[in-house]
KOLBA-565265 format. One record per residue: residue in three letters; x, y, z of N, C-alpha, C in turn. Coordinates in steps of 0.001 Angstrom, whole numbers, plus 500000, padded with zeros to 6 digits. Example, Ala and Ser with C-alpha at 12.3 -4.5 7.8 and 13.67 -1.06 7.14 Angstrom:
residues 2
<node><rest>ALA</rest><n_xx>513190</n_xx><n_yy>494310</n_yy><n_zz>507800</n_zz><ca_xx>512300</ca_xx><ca_yy>495500</ca_yy><ca_zz>507800</ca_zz><c_xx>513200</c_xx><c_yy>496700</c_yy><c_zz>507800</c_zz></node>
<node><rest>SER</rest><n_xx>512850</n_xx><n_yy>497750</n_yy><n_zz>507080</n_zz><ca_xx>513670</ca_xx><ca_yy>498940</ca_yy><ca_zz>507140</ca_zz><c_xx>512900</c_xx><c_yy>500030</c_yy><c_zz>507870</c_zz></node>
end
This chain:
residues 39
<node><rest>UNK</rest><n_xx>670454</n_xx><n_yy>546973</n_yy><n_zz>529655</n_zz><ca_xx>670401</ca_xx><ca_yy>545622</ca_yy><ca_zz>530240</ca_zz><c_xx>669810</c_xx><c_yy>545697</c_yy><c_zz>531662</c_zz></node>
<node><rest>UNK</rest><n_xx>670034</n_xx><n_yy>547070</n_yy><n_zz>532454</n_zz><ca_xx>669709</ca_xx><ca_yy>546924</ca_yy><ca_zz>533899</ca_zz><c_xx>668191</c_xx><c_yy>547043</c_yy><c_zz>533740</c_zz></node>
<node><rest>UNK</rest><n_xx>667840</n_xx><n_yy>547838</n_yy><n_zz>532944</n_zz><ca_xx>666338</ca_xx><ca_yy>548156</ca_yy><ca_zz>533142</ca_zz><c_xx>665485</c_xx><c_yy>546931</c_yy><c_zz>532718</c_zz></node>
<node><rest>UNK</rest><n_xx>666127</n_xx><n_yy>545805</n_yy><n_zz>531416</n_zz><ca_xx>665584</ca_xx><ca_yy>544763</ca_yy><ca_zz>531208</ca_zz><c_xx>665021</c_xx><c_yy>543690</c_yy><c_zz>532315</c_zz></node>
<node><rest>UNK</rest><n_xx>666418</n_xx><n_yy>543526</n_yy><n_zz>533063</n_zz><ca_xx>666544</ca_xx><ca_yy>542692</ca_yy><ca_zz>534175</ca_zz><c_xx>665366</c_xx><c_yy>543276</c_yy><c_zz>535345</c_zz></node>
<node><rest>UNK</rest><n_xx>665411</n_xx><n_yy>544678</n_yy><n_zz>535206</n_zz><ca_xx>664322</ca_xx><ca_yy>545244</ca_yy><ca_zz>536723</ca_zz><c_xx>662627</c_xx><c_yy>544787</c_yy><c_zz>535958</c_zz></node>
<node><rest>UNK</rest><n_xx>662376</n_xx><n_yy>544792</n_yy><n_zz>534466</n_zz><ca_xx>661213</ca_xx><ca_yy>544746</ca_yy><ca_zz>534164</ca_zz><c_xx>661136</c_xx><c_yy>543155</c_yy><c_zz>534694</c_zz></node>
<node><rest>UNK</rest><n_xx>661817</n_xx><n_yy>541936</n_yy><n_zz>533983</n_zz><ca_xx>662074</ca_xx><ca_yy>540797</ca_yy><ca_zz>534224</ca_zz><c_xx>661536</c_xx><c_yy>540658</c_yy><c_zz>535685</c_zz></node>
<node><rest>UNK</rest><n_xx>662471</n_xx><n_yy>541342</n_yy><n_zz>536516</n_zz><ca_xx>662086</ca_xx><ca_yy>540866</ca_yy><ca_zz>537920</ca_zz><c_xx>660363</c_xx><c_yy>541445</c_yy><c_zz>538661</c_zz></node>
<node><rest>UNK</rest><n_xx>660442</n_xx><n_yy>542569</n_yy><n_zz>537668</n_zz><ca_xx>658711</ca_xx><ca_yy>543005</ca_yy><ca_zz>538203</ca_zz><c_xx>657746</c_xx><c_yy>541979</c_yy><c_zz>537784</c_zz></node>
<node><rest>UNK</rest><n_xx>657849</n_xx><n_yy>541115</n_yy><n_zz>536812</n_zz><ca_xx>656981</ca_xx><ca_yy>540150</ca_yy><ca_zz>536052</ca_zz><c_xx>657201</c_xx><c_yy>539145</c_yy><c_zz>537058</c_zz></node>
<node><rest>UNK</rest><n_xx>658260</n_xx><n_yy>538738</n_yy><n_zz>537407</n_zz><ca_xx>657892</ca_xx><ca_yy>537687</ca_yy><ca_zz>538378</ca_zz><c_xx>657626</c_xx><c_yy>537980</c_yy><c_zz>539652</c_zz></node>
<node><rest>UNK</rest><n_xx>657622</n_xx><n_yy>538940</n_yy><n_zz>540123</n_zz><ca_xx>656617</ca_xx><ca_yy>539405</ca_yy><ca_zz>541360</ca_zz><c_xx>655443</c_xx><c_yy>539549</c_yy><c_zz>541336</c_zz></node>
<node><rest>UNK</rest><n_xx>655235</n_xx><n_yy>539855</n_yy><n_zz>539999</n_zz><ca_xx>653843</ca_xx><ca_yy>540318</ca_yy><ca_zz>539635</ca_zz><c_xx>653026</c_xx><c_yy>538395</c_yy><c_zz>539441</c_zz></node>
<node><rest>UNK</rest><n_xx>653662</n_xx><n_yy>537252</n_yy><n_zz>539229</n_zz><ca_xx>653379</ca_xx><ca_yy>536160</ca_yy><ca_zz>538706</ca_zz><c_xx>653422</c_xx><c_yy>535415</c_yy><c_zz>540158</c_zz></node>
<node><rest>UNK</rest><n_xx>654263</n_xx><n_yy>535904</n_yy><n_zz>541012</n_zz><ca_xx>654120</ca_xx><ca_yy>535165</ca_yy><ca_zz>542536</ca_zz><c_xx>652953</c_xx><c_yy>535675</c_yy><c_zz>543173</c_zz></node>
<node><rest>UNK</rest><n_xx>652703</n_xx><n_yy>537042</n_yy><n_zz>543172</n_zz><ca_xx>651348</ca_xx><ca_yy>537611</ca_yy><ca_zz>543670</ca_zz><c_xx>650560</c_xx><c_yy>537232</c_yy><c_zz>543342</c_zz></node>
<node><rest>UNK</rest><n_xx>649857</n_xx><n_yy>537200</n_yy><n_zz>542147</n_zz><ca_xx>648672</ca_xx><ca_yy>536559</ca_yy><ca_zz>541531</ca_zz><c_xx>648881</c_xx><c_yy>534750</c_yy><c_zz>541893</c_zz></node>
<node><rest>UNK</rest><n_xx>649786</n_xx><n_yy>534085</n_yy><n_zz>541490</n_zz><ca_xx>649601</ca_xx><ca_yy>532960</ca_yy><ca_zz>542063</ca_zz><c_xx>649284</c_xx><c_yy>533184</c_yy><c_zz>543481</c_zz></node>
<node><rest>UNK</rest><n_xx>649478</n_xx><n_yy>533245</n_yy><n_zz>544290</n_zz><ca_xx>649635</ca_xx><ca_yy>533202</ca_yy><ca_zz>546123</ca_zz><c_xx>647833</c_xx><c_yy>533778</c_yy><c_zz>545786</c_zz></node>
<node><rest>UNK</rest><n_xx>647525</n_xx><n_yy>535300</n_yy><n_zz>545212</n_zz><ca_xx>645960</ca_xx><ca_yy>535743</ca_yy><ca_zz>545296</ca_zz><c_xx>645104</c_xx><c_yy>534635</c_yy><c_zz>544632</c_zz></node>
<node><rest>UNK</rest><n_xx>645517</n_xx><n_yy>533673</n_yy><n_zz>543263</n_zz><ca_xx>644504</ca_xx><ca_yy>532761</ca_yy><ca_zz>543428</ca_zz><c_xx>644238</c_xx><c_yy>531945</c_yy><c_zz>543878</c_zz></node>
<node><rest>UNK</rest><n_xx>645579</n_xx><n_yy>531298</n_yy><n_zz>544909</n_zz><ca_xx>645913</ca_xx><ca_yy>530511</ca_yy><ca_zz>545930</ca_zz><c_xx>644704</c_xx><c_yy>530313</c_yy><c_zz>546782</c_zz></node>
<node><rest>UNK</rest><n_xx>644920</n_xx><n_yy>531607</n_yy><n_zz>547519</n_zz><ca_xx>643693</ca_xx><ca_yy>532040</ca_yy><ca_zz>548071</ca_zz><c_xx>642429</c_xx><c_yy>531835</c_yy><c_zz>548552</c_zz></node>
<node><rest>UNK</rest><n_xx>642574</n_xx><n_yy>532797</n_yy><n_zz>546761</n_zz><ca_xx>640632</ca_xx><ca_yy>532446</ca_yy><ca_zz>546893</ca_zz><c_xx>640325</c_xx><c_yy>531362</c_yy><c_zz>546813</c_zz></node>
<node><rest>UNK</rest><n_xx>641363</n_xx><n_yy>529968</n_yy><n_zz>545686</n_zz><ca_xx>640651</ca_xx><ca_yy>528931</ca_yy><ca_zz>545993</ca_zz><c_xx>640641</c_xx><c_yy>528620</c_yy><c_zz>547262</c_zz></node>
<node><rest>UNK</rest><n_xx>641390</n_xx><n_yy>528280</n_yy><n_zz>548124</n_zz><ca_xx>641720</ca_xx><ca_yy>527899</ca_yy><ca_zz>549628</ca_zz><c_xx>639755</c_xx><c_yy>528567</c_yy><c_zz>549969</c_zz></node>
<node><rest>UNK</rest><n_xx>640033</n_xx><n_yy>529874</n_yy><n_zz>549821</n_zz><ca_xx>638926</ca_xx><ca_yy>530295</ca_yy><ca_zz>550452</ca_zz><c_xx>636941</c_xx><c_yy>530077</c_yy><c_zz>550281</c_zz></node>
<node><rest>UNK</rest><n_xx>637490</n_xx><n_yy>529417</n_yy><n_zz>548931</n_zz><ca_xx>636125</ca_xx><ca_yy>528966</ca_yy><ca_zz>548171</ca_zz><c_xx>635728</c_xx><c_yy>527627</c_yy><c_zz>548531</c_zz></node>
<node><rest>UNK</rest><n_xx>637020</n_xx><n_yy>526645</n_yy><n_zz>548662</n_zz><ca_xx>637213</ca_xx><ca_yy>525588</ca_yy><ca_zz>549250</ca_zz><c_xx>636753</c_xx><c_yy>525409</c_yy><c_zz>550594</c_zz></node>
<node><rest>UNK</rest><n_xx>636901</n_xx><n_yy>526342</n_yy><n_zz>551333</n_zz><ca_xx>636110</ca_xx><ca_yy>526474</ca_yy><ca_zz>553118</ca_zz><c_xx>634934</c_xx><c_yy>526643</c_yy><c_zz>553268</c_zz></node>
<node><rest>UNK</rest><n_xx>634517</n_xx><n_yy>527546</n_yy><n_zz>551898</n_zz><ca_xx>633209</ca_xx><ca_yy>528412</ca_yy><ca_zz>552003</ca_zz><c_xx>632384</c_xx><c_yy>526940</c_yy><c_zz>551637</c_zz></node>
<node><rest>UNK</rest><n_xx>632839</n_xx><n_yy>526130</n_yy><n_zz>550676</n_zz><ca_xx>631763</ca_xx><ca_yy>525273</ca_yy><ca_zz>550582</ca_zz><c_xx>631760</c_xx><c_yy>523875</c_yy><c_zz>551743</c_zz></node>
<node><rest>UNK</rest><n_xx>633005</n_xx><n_yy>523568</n_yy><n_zz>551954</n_zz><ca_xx>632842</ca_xx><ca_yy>522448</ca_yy><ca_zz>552970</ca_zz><c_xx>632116</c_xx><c_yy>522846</c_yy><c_zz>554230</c_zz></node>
<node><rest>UNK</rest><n_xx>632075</n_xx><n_yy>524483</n_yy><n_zz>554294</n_zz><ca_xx>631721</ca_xx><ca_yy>525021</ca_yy><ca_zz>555640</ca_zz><c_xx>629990</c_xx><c_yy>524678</c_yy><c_zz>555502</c_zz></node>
<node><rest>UNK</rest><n_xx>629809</n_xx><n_yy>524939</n_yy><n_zz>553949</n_zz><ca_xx>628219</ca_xx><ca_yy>524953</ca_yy><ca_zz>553578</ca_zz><c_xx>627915</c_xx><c_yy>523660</c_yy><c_zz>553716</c_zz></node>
<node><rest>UNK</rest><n_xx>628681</n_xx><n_yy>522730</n_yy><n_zz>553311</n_zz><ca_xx>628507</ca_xx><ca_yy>521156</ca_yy><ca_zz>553108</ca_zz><c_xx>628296</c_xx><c_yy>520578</c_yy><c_zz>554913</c_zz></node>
<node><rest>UNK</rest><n_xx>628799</n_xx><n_yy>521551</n_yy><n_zz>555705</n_zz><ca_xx>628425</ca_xx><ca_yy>520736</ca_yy><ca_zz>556744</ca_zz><c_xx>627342</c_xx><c_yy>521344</c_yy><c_zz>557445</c_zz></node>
<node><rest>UNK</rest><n_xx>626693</n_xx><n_yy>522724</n_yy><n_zz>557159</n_zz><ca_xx>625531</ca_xx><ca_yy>523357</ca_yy><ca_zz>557413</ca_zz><c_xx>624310</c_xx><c_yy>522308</c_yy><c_zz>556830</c_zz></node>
end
């Protein structure tokens, strides 16, 4: 049961990281073009 619960909890670290990293890039793709849009 303990080792279930530690995989469990690696999956949702692993599911907050990737959310927050595609967070991100959109955020960052989002700048890149308004930045272009005002060039």
């Amino acid at each position: 049961m303990k080792a279930y619960e530690t995989i469990n909890e690696a999956k949702l670290t692993m599911y907050m990281i990737a959310a927050i990293v595609s967070y991100v890039i959109v955020d960052i793709m989002i700048m890149g073009q308004t930045g272009f849009n005002i060039m």
